[in-house]
C-alpha positions in Angstrom: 86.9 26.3 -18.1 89.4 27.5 -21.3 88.0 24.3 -23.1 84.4 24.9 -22.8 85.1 28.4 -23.7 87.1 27.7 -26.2 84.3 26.0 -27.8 82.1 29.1 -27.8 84.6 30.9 -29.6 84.1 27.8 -32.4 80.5 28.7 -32.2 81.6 32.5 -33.1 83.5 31.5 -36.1 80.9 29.7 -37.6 78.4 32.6 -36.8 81.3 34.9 -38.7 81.9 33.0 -41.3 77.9 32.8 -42.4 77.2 36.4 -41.9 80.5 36.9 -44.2 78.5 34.2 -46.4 75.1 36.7 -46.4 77.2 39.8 -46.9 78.5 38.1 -50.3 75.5 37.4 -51.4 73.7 40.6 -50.2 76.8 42.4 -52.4 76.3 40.1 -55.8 72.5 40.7 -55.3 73.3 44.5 -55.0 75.9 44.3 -58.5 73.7 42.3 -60.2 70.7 44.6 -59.9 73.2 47.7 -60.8 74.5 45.6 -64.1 71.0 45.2 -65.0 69.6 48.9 -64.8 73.0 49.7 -66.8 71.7 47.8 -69.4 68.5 49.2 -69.5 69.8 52.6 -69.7 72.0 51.1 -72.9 69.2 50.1 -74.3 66.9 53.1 -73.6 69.8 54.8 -74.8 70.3 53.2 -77.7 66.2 53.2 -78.7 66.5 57.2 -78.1 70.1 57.7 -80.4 67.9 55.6 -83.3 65.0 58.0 -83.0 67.4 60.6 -83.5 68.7 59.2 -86.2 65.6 57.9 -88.0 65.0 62.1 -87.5 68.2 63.1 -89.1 67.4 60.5 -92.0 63.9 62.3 -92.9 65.4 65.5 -92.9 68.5 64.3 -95.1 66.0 62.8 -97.6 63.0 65.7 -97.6 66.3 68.0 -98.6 67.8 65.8 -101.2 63.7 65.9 -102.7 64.0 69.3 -102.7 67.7 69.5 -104.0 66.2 67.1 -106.9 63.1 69.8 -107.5 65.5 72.9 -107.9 64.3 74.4 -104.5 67.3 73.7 -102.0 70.8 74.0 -102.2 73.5 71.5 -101.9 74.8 72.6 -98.8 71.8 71.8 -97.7 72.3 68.8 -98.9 75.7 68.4 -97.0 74.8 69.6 -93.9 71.6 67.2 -93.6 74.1 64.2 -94.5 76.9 65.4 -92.4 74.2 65.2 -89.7 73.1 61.6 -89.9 77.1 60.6 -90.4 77.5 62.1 -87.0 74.6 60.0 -85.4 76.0 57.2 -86.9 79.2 56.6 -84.2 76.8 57.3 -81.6 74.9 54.5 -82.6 78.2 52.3 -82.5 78.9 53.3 -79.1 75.4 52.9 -78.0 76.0 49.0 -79.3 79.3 48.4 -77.4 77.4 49.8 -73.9 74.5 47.4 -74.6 77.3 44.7 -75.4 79.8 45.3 -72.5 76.3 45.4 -69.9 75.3 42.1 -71.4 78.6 40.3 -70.9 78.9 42.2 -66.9 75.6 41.3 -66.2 75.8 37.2 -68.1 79.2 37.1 -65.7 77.5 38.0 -62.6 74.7 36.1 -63.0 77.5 32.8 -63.6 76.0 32.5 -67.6 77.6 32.0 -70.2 78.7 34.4 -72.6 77.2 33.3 -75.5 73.5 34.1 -73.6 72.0 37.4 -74.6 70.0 39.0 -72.3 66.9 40.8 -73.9 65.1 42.9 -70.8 61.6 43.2 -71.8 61.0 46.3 -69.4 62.3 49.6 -70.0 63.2 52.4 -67.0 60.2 54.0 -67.7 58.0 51.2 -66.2 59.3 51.9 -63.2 58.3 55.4 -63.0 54.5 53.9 -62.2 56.3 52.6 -58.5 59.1 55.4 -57.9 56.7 57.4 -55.7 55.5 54.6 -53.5 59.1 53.1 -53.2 60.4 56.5 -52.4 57.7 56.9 -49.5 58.3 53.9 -47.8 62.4 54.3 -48.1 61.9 57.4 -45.9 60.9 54.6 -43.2 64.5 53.3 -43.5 66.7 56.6 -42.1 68.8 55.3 -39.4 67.6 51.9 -39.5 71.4 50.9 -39.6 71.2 47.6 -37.6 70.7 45.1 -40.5 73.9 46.5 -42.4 76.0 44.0 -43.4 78.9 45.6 -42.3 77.8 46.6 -38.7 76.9 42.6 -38.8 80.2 41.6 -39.3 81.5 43.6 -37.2 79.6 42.8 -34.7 80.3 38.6 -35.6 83.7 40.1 -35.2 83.2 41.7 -31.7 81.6 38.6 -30.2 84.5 36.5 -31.1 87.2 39.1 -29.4 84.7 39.1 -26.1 84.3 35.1 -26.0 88.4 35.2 -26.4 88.4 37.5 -23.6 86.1 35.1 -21.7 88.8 32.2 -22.8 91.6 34.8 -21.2 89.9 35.1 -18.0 89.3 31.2 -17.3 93.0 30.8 -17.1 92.6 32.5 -13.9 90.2 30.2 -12.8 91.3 27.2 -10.6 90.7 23.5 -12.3 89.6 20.1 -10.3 90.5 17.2 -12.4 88.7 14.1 -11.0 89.8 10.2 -12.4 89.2 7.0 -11.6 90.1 3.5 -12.2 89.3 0.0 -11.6 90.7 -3.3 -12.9 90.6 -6.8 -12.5 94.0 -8.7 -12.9 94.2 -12.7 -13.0 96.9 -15.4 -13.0 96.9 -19.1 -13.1 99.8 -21.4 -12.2 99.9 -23.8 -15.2 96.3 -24.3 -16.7 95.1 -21.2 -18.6 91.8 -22.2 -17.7 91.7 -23.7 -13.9 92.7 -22.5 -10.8 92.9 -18.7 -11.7 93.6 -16.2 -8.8 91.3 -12.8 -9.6 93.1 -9.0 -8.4 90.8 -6.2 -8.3 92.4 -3.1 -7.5 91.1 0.6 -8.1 92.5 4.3 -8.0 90.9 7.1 -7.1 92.4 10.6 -8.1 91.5 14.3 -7.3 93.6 16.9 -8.5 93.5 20.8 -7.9 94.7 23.2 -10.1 95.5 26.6 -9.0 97.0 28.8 -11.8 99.6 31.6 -9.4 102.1 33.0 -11.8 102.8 32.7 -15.2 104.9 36.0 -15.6 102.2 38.3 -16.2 101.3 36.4 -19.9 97.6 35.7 -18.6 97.0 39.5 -17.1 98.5 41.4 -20.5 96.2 38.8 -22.7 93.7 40.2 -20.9 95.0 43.9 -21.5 95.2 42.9 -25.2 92.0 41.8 -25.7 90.3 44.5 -23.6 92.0 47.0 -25.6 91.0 45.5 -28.6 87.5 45.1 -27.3 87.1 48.7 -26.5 88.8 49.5 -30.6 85.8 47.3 -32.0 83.6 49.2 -30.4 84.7 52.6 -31.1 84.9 51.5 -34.9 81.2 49.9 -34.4 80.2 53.5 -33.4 82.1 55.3 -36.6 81.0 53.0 -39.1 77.2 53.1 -37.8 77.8 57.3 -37.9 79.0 56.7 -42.1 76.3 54.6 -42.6 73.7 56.6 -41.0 74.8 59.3 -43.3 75.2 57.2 -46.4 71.3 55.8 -46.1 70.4 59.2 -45.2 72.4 60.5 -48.7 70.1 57.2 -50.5 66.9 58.6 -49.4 67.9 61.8 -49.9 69.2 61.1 -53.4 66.2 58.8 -54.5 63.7 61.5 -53.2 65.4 63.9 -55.5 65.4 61.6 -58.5 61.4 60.9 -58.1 61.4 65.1 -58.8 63.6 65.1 -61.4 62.3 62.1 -63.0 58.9 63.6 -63.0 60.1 67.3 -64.2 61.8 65.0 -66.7 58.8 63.6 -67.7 57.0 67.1 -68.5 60.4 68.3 -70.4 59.4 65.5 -72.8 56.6 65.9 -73.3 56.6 69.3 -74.2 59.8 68.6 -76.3 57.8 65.9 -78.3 55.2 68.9 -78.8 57.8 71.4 -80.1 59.4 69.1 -81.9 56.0 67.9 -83.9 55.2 71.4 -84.5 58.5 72.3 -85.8 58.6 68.9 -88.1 54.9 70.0 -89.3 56.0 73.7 -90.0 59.6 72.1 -91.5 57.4 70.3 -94.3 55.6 73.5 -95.2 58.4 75.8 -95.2 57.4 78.0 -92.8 60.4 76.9 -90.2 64.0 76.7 -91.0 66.1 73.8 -90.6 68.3 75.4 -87.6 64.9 75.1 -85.6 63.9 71.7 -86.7 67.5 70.2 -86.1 67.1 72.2 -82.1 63.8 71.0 -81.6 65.6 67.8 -82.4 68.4 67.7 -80.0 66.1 69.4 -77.1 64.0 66.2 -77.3 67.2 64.1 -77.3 68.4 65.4 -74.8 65.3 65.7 -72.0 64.7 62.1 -73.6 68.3 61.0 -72.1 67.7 63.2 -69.0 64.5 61.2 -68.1 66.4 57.4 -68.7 69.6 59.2 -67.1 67.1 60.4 -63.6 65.2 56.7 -63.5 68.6 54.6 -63.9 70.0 56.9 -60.6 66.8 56.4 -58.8 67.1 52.5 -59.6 70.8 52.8 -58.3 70.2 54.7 -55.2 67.4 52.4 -54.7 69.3 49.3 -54.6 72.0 50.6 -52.5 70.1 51.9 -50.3 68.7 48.4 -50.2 72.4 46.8 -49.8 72.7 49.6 -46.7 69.7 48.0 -45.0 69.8 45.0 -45.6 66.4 44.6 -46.7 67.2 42.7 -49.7 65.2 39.4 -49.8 67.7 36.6 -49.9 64.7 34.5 -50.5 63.9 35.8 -53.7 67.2 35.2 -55.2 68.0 31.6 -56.3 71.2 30.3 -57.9 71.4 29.7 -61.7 71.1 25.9 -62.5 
């Protein structure tokens, strides 16, 4: 009985080891999708800091025109350049973040370096399908049983009950049955006359009946009970934390789609003030303090909108990893 078994615990291992296979893959899957919204978010990044700066440049050169014509002072002058010098590291930085998520994102996907990834989608494009996703995400709450942890874990827990299956067999009496027949010959001179054929056979039953072993086979069973009952008290926890971590995904990907969409308005009624300032700036009738705030408010709601898509995509994705609803399918290896 230990033998056959032991040969469903072989099974178990197997079934382990590729649910420890799909878990790997479901986990690149998740960090490859991650390294690719970080580089959108460089890029968005990057496209908003050059606006900016392209802003700071037509300021700097309307007041060096005017400097030129008698009508503006050179600290005005100054304080216009000093203001595209300061864009100017941003810009830098914006570079090495669009560098370092190309390099994390060639690496995962087993590229070479040398490879540059151009996106040709921005986060905005998937503002169109946020509200949708977000809808059918709120299906997912507490729909735990896919995780690829609780899968393991439960790969895990059928091994230790098919090993407590293995303990209790030794218990179990064994009947060994053999048998065997032969044919002997013998000649007295001639190897090929006059032999003398000698069939004999055996017949063998044997019983088995396991009685003491100093208690070894009745503590394995204690062990693996024990451990049994552990798996499943950690089974219970870990479905409680990810409950509560799928529930934090929705939650978070729900408020995202609002602040994405308030986002959204911000800009557009930054790009409005700032249009009217910049119109008003050419005429003289606004100062450059107002100008250079209309500037940085639409900078900065521009960021806020990229910054509220890229955590929607993130919360997204793992909430996706939590599930386990990633489509293995769709994912092929690089050639």
């Amino acid at each position: 009985p230990q033998i056959w078994k032991s040969l469903k615990i072989s099974d178990a291992q197997i079934y382990q080891q590729v649910v420890t296979a799909q878990n790997s893959r479901l986990e690149l899957v998740n960090n490859v999708k991650s390294a690719y919204y970080q580089l959108l978010l460089a890029l968005d990044s990057k496209k908003t800091l050059e606006e900016s700066y392209q802003m700071a440049l037509f300021t700097a050169d309307i007041y060096q025109k005017q400097y030129e014509l008698g009508t503006a002072s050179r600290y005005d002058v100054l304080r216009t350049s000093v203001q595209v010098k300061n864009v100017e590291p941003e810009l830098a930085q914006a570079d090495i973040s669009i560098k370092r998520a190309q390099l994390q994102l060639s690496v995962l996907m087993g590229l070479s370096g040398h490879i540059t990834i151009q996106p040709t989608v921005s986060l905005n494009d998937y503002e169109k399908t946020m509200l949708s996703d977000a809808m059918e995400a709120t299906s997912l709450r507490h729909n735990s049983e896919a995780n690829p942890q609780l899968r393991l874990l439960d790969a895990q827990t059928s091994l230790v009950s098919r090993n407590l299956d293995m303990q209790k067999a030794a218990w179990w009496p064994t009947l060994a049955l053999s048998a065997n027949y032969n044919w002997t010959s013998s000649s007295n001179g001639n190897p090929f006359a006059n032999f003398r054929w000698n069939p004999y056979s055996v017949l063998g039953l044997t019983l088995n009946v396991p009685l003491f072993e100093g208690g070894q086979r009745y503590n394995r069973i204690r062990q693996a009970r024990v451990q049994l009952d552990e798996m499943a008290l950690n089974r219970q926890d870990l479905k409680n934390s990810v409950d509560m971590q799928i529930d934090l995904a929705v939650d978070n990907m729900n408020t995202n789609v609002k602040q994405v969409g308030s986002c959204a308005e911000s800009v557009k009624q930054a790009v409005m003030a700032h249009d009217i300032a910049s119109e008003s700036f050419k005429i003289g009738a606004t100062s450059y303090l107002e100008l250079r705030d209309s500037e940085l408010a639409l900078t900065r709601s521009r960021l806020a909108y990229y910054q509220a898509i890229y955590n929607y995509l993130i919360a997204r994705s793992e909430l996706e990893l939590l599930t386990g609803s990633f489509d293995l399918n769709a994912f092929t290896p690089a050639q």
